[in-house]
C-alpha positions in Angstrom: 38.3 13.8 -100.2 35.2 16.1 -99.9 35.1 19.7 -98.9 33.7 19.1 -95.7 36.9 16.6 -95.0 39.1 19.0 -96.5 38.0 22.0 -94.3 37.8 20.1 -91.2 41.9 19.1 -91.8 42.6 22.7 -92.7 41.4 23.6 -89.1 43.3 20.9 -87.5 46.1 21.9 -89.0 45.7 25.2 -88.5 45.1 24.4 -84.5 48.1 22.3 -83.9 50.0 24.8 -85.4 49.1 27.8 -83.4 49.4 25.3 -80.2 53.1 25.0 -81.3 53.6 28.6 -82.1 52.4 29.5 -78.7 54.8 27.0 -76.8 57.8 26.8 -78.9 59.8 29.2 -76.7 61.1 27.7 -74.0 62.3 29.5 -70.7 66.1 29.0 -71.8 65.5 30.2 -75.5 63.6 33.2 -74.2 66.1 34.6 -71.7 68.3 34.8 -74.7 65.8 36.3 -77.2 65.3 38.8 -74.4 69.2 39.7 -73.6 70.2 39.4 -76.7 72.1 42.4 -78.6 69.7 42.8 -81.2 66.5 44.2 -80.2 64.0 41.6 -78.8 60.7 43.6 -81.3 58.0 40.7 -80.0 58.8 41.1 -76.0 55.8 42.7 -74.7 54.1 39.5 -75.7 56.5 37.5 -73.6 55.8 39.5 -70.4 54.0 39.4 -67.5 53.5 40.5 -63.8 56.2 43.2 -62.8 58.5 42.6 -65.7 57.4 45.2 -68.7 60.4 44.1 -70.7 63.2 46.3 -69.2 65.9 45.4 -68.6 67.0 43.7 -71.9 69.5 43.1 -74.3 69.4 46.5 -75.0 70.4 47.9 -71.7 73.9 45.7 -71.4 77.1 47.4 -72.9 77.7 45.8 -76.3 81.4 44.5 -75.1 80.0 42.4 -72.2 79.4 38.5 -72.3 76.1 37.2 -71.1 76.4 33.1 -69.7 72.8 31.7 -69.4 72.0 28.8 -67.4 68.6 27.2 -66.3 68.1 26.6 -62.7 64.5 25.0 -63.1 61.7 24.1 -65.1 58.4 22.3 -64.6 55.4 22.8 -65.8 54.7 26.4 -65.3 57.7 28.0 -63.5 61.0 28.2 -64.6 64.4 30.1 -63.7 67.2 31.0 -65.8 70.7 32.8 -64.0 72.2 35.4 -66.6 75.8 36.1 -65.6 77.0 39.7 -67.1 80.8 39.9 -67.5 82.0 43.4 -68.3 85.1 44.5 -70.6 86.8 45.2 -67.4 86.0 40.9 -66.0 83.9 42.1 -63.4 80.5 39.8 -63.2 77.1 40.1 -61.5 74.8 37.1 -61.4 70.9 38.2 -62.5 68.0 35.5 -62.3 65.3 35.5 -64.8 61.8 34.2 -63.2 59.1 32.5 -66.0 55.4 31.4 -65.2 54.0 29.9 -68.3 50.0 30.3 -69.3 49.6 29.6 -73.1 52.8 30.6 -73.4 56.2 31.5 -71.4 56.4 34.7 -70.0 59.1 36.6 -67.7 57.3 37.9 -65.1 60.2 39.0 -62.8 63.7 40.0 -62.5 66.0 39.6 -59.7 69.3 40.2 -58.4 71.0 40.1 -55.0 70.2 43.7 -53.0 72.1 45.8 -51.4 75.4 45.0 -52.4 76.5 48.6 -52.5 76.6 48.8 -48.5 78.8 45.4 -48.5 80.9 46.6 -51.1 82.3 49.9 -48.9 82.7 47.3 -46.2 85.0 44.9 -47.5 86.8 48.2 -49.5 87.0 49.8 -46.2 88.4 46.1 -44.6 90.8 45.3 -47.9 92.9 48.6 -48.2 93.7 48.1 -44.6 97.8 48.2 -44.5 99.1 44.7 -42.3 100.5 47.3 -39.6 96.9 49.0 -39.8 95.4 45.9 -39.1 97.6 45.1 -35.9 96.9 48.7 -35.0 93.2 47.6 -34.7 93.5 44.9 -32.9 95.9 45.8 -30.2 93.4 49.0 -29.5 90.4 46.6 -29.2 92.1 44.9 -25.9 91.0 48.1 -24.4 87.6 48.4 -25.7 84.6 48.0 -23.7 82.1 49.0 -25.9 82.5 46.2 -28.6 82.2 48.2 -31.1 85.7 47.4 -32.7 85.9 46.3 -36.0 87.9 42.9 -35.0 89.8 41.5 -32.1 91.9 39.3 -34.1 93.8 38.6 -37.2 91.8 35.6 -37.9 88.4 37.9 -37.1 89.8 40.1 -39.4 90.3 37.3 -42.6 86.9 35.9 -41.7 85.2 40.0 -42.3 86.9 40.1 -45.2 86.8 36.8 -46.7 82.8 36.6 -46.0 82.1 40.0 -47.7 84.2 38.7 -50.9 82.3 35.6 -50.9 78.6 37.5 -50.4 79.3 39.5 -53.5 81.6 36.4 -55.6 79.4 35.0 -58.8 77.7 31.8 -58.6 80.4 29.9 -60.0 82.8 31.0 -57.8 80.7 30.3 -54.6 80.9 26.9 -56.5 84.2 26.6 -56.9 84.7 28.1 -53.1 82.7 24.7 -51.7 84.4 22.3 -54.3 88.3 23.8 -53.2 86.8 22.9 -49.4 84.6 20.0 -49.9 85.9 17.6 -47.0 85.4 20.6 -44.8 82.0 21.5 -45.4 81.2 17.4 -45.5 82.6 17.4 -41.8 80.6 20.0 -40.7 77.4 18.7 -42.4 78.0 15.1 -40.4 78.1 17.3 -37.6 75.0 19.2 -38.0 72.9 16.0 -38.2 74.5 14.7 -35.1 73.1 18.1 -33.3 69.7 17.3 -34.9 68.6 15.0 -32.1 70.2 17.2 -29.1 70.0 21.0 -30.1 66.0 22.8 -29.4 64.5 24.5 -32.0 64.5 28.9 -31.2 61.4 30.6 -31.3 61.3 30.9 -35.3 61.7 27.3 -35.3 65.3 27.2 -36.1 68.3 25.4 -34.8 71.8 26.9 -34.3 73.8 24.0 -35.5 77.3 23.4 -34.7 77.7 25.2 -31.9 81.3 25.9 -30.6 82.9 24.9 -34.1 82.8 28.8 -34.5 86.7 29.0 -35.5 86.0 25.9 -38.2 83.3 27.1 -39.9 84.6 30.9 -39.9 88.1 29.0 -41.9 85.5 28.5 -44.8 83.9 32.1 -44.2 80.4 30.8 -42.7 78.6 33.4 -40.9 76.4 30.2 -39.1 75.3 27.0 -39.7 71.6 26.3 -38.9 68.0 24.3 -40.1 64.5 25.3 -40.2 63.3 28.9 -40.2 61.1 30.8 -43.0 61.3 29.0 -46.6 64.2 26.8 -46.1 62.6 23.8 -44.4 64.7 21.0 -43.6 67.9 22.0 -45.7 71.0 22.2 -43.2 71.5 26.0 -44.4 75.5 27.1 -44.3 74.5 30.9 -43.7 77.4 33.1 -45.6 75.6 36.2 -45.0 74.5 39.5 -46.7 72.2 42.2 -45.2 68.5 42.4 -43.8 66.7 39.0 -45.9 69.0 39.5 -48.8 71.5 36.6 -48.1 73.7 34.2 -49.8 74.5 30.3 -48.5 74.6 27.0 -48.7 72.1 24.2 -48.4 72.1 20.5 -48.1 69.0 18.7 -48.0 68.9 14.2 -48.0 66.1 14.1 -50.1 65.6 16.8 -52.9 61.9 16.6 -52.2 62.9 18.7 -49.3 64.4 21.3 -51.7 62.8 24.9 -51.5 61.0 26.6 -54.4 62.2 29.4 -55.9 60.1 32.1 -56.1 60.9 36.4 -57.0 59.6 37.4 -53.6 62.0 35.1 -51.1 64.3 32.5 -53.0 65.1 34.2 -56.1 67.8 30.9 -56.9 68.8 28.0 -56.4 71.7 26.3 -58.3 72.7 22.8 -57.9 76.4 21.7 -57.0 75.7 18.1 -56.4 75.3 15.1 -54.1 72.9 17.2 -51.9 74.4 20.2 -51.9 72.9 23.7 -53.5 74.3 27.4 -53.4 71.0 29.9 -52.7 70.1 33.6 -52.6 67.0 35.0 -51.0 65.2 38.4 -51.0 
């Protein structure tokens, strides 16, 4: 082998291994190098956008347990939900947004908003006594402003079980759909039976489902509708939250028809299966 050869398979060498040194991090991988305890020391090189690297690893409390999952990946976006669990078991659900150039890099952070204003709600709603409750309601016969806080014991579950599901953790908004599976099944059927009969609103959506109020309430379902801004031709089970930060449901035939995620409307989108997805926007 002659110099020339020799220098010319040095360089090729040399190439395909700086092409795997700048791809071998993959979304998954990095999410942990970045939340991990130990101090992430290469992380400004593995960030982009609005995300300069904070927060990290080195923000969470040592005694909490970090759960990673990735949502998506293709060829130059990708998502990964970190779930922090404090000492204490309490949980928030945090999404980790990639776009990939040479390399991966986290280019945003996100996390459901204003969950401070819907936590004094349902505080305010749970520390309600039962006689405090029948209180309520027997004073908003009377009321003519309709401004009372329910009219009914049943209105009164619904408040308060929506506002624990809004602020649950992915997994138990999960388990929430699995426990009442035939339910939401029903309702779905339904929905695409309104599909040919029901006119779109001015946004282009369509209130599905109309007068199954009291059913879809049961599973703490603020509204049941399709079409509108991002979210297509999914049938989207609405759970609530406030202003365009909101937590639901979707259930699309064909997962062509699934929604992208992106940091500045759908910051996730999780999979339960057989057409069904729990989602978040911004």
């Amino acid at each position: 082998m002659n110099k020339s050869t020799k220098l010319t398979l040095l360089l090729f060498i040399l190439t395909l291994s700086n092409a795997y040194s700048q791809t071998s991090i993959l979304p998954l991988d990095l999410a942990k190098k970045i939340f991990s305890k130990a101090k992430f020391t290469d992380i400004k090189k593995y960030c982009a956008g609005e995300y300069k690297g904070r927060p990290n690893g080195t923000d969470i409390d040592k005694n909490a347990t970090l759960q990673f999952v990735l949502l998506s990946q293709t060829v130059d976006k990708a998502v990964v939900a970190i779930t922090i669990i404090d000492k204490t078991g309490k949980g928030l659900d945090t999404y980790l947004h990639f776009s990939k150039g040479n390399i991966w890099k986290a280019n945003a952070f996100r996390a459901l908003a204003m969950t401070g204003i819907i936590e004094g709600a349902k505080k305010e709603l749970a520390q309600l006594s039962s006689k405090k409750v029948d209180s309520l309601i027997a004073i908003s016969k009377n009321d003519t402003t309709g401004n009372s806080m329910f009219k009914s014991r049943e209105d009164y579950e619904f408040q308060l079980g929506n506002l624990n599901l809004i602020l649950a953790l992915d997994s138990q908004i999960i388990d929430h759909f699995n426990k009442n599976k035939g339910a939401f099944e029903r309702l779905k059927d339904i929905a695409f039976k309104n599909l040919d009969t029901t006119k779109a609103d001015d946004e282009r959506r369509i209130k599905l489902c109309n007068g199954l109020e009291n059913d879809f309430h049961k599973l703490f379902i603020n509204s049941i509708e399709t079409g509108g801004y991002e979210l297509g031709n999914c049938i989207n089970f609405s759970i609530g939250g406030m202003l365009d930060n909101t937590v639901g449901y979707l259930f699309v035939r064909d997962k062509k028809d699934v929604p992208e995620m992106n940091p500045s409307r759908i910051i996730m989108i999780r999979e339960i299966g057989n057409g069904w997805y729990i989602y978040k926007t911004t």
